[in-house]
C-alpha positions as CSV (number, residue, x, y, z in Angstrom):
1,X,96.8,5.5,24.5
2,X,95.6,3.4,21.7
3,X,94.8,-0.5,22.8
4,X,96.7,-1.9,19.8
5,X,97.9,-5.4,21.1
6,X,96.6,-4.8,24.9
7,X,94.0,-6.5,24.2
8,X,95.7,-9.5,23.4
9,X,96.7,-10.0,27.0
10,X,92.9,-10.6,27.8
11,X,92.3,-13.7,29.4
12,X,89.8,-15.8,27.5
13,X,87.6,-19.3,27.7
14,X,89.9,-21.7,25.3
15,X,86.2,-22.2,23.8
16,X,85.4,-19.0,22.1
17,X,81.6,-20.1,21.3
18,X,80.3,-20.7,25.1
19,X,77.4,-18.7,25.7
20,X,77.4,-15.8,28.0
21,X,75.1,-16.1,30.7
22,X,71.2,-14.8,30.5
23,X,70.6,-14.5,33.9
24,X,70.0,-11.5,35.1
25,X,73.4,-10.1,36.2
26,X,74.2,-10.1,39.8
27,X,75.4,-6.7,39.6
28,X,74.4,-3.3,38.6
29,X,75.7,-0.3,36.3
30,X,76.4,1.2,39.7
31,X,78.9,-1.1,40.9
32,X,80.3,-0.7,37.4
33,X,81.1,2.9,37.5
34,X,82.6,2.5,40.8
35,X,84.9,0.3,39.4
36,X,86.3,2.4,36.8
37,X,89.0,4.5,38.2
38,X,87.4,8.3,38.1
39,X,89.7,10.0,35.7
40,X,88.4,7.8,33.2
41,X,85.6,9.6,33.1
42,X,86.7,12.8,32.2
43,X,86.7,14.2,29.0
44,X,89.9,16.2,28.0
45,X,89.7,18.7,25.1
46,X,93.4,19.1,24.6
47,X,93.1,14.9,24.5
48,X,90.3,14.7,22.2
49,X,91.5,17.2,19.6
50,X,94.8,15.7,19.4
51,X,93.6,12.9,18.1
52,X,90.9,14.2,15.8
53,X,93.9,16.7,14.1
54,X,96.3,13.5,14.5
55,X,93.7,11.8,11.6
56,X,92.9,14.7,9.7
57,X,97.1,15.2,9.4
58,X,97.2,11.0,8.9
59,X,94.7,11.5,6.2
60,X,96.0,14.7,4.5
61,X,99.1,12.7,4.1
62,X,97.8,9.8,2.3
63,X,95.8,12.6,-0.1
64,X,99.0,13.9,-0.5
65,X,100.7,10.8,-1.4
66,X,98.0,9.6,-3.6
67,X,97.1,12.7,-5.2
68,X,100.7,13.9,-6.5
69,X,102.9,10.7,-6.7
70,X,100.7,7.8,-7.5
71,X,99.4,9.0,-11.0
72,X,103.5,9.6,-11.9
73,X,103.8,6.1,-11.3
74,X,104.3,3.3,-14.4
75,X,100.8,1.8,-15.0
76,X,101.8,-1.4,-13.5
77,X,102.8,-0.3,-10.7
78,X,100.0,2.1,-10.3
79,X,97.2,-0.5,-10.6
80,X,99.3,-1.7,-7.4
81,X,99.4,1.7,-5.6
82,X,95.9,2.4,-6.2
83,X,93.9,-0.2,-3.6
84,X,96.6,0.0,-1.2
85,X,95.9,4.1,-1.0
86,X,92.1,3.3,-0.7
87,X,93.0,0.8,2.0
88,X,94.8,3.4,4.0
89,X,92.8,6.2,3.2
90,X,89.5,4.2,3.6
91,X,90.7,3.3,7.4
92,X,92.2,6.8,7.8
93,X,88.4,8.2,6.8
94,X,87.1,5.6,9.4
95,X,89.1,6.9,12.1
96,X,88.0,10.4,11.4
97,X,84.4,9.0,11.2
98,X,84.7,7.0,14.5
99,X,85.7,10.4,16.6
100,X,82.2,11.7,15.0
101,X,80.1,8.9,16.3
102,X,82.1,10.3,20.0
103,X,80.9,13.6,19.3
104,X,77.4,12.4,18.9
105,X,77.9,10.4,22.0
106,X,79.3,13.8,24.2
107,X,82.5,12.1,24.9
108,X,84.9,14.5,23.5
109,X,84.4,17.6,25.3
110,X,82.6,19.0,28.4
111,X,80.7,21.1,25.6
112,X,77.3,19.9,24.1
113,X,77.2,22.8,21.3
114,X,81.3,22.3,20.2
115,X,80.6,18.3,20.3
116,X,77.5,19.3,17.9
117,X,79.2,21.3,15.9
118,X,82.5,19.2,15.4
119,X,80.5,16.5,14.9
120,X,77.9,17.6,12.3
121,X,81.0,19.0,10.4
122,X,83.0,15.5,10.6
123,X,80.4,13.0,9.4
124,X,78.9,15.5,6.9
125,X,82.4,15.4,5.3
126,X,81.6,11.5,5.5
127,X,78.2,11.7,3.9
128,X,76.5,10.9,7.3
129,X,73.6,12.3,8.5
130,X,75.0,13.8,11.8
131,X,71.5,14.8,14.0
132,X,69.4,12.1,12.1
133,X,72.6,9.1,13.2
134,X,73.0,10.2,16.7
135,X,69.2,10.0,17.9
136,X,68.9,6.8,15.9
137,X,71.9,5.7,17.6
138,X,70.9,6.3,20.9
139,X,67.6,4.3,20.2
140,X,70.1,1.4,19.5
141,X,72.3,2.0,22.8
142,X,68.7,2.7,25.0
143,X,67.4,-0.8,23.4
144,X,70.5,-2.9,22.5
145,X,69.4,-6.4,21.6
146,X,65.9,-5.9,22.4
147,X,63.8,-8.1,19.1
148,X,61.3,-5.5,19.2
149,X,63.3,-2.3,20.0
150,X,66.8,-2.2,18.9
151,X,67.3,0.2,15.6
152,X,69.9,-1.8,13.9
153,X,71.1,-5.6,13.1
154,X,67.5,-7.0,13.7
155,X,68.2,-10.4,13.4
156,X,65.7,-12.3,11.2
157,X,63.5,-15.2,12.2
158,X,63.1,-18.8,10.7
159,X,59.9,-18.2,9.3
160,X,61.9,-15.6,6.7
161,X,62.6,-18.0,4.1
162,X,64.6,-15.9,1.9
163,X,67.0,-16.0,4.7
164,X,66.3,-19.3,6.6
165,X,66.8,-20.9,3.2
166,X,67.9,-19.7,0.1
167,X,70.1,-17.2,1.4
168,X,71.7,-20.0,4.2
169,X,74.7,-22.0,1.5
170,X,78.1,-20.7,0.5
171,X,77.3,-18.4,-2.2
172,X,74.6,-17.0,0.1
173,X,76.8,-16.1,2.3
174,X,79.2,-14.7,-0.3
175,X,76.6,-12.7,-2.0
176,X,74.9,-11.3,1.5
177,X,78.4,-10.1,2.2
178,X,78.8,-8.5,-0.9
179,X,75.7,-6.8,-0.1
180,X,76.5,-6.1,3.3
181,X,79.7,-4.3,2.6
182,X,79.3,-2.8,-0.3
183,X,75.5,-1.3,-0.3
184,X,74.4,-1.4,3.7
185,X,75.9,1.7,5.0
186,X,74.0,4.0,2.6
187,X,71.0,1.4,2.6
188,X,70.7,1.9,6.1
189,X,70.4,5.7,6.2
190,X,68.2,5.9,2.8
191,X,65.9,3.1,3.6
192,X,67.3,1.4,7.1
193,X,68.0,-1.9,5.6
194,X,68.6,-4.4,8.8
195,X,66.9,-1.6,11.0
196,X,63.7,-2.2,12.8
197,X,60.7,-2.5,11.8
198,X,58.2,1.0,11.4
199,X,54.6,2.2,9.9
200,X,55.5,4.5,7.4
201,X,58.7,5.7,5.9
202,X,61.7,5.0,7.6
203,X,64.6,6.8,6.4
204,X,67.2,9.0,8.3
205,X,67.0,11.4,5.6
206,X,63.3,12.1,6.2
207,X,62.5,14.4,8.7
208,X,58.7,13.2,9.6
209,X,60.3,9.7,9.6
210,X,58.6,7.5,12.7
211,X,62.4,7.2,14.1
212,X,62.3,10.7,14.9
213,X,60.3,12.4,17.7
214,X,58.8,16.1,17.1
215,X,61.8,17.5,18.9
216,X,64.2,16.2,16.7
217,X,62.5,17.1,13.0
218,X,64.4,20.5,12.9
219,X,68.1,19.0,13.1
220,X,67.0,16.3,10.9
221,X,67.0,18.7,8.1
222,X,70.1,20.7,9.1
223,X,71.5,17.3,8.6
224,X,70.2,17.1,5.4
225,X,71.2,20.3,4.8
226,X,75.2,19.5,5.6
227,X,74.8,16.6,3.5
228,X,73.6,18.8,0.3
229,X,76.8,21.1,0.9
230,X,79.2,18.0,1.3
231,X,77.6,16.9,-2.4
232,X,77.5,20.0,-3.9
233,X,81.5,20.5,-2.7
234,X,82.8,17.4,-4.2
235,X,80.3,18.5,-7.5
236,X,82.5,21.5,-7.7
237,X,85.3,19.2,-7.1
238,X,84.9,16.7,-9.7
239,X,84.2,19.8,-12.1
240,X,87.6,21.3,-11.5
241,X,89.3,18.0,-11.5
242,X,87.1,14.5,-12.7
243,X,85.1,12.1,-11.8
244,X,87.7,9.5,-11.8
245,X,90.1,11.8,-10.1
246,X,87.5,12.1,-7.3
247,X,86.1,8.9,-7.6
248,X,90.1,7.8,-6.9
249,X,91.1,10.3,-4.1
250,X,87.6,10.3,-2.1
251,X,84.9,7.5,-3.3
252,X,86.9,4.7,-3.3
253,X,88.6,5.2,0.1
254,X,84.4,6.2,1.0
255,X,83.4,2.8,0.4
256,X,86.4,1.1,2.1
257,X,85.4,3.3,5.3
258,X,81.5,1.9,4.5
259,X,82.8,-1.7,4.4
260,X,85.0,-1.2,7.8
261,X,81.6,0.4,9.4
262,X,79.3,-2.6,8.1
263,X,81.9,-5.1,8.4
264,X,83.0,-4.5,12.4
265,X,79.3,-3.1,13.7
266,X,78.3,-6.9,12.2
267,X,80.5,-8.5,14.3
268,X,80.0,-6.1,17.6
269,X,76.0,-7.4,17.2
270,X,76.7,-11.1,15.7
271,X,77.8,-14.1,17.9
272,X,76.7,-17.3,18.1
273,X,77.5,-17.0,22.3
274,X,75.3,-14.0,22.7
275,X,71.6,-14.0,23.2
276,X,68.7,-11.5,22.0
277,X,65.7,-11.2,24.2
278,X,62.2,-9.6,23.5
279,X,59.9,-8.1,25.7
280,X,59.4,-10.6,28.2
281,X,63.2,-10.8,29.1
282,X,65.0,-8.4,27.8
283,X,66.5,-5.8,30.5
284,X,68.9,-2.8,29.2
285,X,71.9,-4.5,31.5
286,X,72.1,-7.7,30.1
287,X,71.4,-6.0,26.5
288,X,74.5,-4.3,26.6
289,X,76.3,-7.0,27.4
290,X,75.2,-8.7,24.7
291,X,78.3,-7.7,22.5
292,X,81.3,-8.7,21.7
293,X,85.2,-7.0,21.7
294,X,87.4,-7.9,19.0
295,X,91.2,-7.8,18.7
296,X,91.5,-6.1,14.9
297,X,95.4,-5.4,15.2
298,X,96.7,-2.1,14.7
299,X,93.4,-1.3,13.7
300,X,92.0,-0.9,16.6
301,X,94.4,1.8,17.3
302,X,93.1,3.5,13.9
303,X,89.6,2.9,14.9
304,X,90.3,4.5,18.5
305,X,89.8,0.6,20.0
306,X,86.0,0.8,19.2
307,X,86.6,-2.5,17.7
308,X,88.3,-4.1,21.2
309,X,86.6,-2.0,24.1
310,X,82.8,-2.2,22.5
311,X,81.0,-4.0,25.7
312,X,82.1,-0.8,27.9
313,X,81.4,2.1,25.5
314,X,77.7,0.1,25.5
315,X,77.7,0.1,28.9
316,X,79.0,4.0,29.7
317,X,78.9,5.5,26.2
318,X,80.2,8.8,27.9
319,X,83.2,7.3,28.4
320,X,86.0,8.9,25.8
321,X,87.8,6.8,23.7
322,X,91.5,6.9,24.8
323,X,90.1,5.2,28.5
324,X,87.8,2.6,27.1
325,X,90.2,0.1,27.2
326,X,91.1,1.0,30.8
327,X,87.4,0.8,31.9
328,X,87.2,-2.3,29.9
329,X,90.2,-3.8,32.1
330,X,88.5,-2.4,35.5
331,X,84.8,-4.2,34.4
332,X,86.0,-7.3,34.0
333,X,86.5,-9.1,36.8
334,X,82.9,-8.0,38.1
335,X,81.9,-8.9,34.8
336,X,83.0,-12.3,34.8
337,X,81.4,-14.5,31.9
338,X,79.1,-11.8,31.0
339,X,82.0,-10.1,29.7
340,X,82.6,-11.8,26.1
341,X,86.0,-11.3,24.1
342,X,86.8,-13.1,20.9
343,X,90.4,-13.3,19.7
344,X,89.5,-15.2,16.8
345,X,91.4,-13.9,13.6
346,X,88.9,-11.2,12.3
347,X,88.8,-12.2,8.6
348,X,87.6,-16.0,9.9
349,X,85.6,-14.8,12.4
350,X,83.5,-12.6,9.6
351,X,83.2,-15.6,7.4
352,X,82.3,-18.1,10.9
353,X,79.3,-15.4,11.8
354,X,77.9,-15.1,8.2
355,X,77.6,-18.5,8.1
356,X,76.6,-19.5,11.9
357,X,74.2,-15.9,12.8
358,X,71.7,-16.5,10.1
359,X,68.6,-16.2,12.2
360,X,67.1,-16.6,15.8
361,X,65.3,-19.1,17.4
362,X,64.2,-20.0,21.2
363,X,66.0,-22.8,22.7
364,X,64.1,-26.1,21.9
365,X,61.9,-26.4,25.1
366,X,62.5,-22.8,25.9
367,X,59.8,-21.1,23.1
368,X,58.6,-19.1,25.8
369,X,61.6,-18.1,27.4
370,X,62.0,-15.0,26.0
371,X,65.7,-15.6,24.9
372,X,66.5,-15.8,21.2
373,X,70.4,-17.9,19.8
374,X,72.0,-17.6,16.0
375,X,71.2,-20.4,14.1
376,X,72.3,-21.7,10.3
């Protein structure tokens, strides 16, 4: 059920970097969904817990491994063992993490409350604020691309120098991706780094915080609440054990799971072939088509093909996870050159889009159009 190398069989434009249309589209979500074969829109709980106890067992077993037979290893070999266990475990957590964002999305069961309740328990293990990510999150699906509305991967303007300019050279880049990586997932939710705009306090951690509405205060702080007993749990943890032991066996594999977060949600948002529109243009069609899919490998197995099938989950976000990449097939040819696929090797297609998706700027000619391309 996972995409894995499907994907690859995706026909492509030889030239990666054409720009998908801005038009408005000459179809609707309507003749979408009718597209889409109907079973893919049904959400199986015997499905959907497979998979979510298929990662917790993935990831037990790498906490098993690293936990009783990498510390017997010879030192050598252990400064070896070490990053390759984060590695795994890292993209094990991500997995885990990635059925949570379904859960806040309602596409793992036919039950709001279980969804809920799965899902605040899964990304509280993950230090994520359950309640406070999901409305955010549906802010950014309800506003995709929009340079006044969408909640996260604002792109900046020219006129921000620091960006424009100093930032826009090779060790820029380097140190932005640093940044990105190793700081932006938590930076997001404490402060909402490369969120939008707000008056006030913007944090996902605040409850009166203008990106929540008075409906959604009281959840806020049950999230905050799951997030003091995931702290407090691996308190007790690194009591009974250490710091480095838990910094070894959980906050190193966190951080990898922050980097795979920062580094593939960068390159769903960042193309130099995809437009952002503000007011005057943007519609919510031709916003969520303004993404990309990815090939990542095997990863995108791991990642339950979030990575290859991201254009339809924007689209129909309902949709669970083990039919995206059918749905994505079914869209397609309606699609046509809205649809945009890059199979450019993910590790040079991360460097190409830190260096190419610095800032946007109308077309010249077009300052008025409404419609907004990466420039260096």
């Amino acid at each position: 059920m996972g995409a894995g190398g499907r994907m690859n069989d995706a026909t492509t434009d030889k030239n990666v970097l054409k720009r998908v249309p801005t038009e408005k589209t000459p179809f609707e979500i309507s003749d979408l969904k009718k597209a889409i074969p109907p079973h893919c829109f049904k959400r199986s709980l015997t499905t959907s817990f497979y998979y979510l106890f298929r990662d917790i067992c993935i990831c037990y077993t790498f906490y098993h491994l690293g936990s009783n037979y990498i510390p017997l290893l010879p030192k050598p070999l252990a400064y070896v063992a070490w990053p390759i266990y984060w590695f795994c475990q890292g993209s094990s957590f991500m997995g885990i993490w990635s059925i949570g964002h379904d859960l806040g999305h309602h596409s793992f069961s036919d039950y709001q409350w279980l969804d809920d309740a799965l899902g605040f328990v899964v990304h509280s293990s993950f230090l994520t604020p359950y309640f406070s990510f999901k409305y955010s999150h549906r802010s950014h699906h309800a506003h995709t691309n929009s340079m006044e509305y969408d909640e996260v991967w604002i792109p900046k303007r020219k006129a921000d120098t620091f960006y424009s300019e100093i930032l826009n050279n090779p060790l820029g880049n380097l140190f932005m991706t640093f940044v990105r990586l190793l700081l932006s997932f938590p930076m997001y939710f404490t402060f909402n780094i490369h969120g939008r705009p707000y008056n006030g306090f913007v944090s996902h951690f605040y409850p009166q915080s203008p990106l929540f509405n008075d409906s959604e205060r009281k959840l806020v702080w049950l999230s905050d609440a799951g997030m003091l007993v995931a702290i407090y749990a691996l308190y007790k943890v690194a009591a009974n054990t250490s710091a480095t032991w838990l910094f070894c066996i959980y906050g190193a594999p966190l951080l990898v799971m922050n980097a795979h977060f920062i580094f593939f949600t960068f390159l769903h948002h960042s193309h130099p072939s995809l437009a952002h529109y503000d007011s005057r243009e943007w519609d919510w069609i031709r916003g969520a088509l303004s993404t990309v899919d990815r090939n990542y490998g095997i990863l995108n197995t791991v990642f339950h093909d979030v990575t290859c099938a991201h254009v339809v989950h924007h689209l129909i976000s309902t949709i669970p996870h083990y039919h995206t990449v059918e749905a994505t097939n079914a869209i397609k040819p309606i699609l046509g050159d809205y649809y945009k696929y890059d199979d450019t090797p993910i590790l040079k297609a991360f460097w190409r889009e830190t260096k190419e998706c610095i800032f946007v700027e109308p077309d010249e000619g077009a300052e008025n159009s409404g419609v907004y391309w990466f420039r260096r």
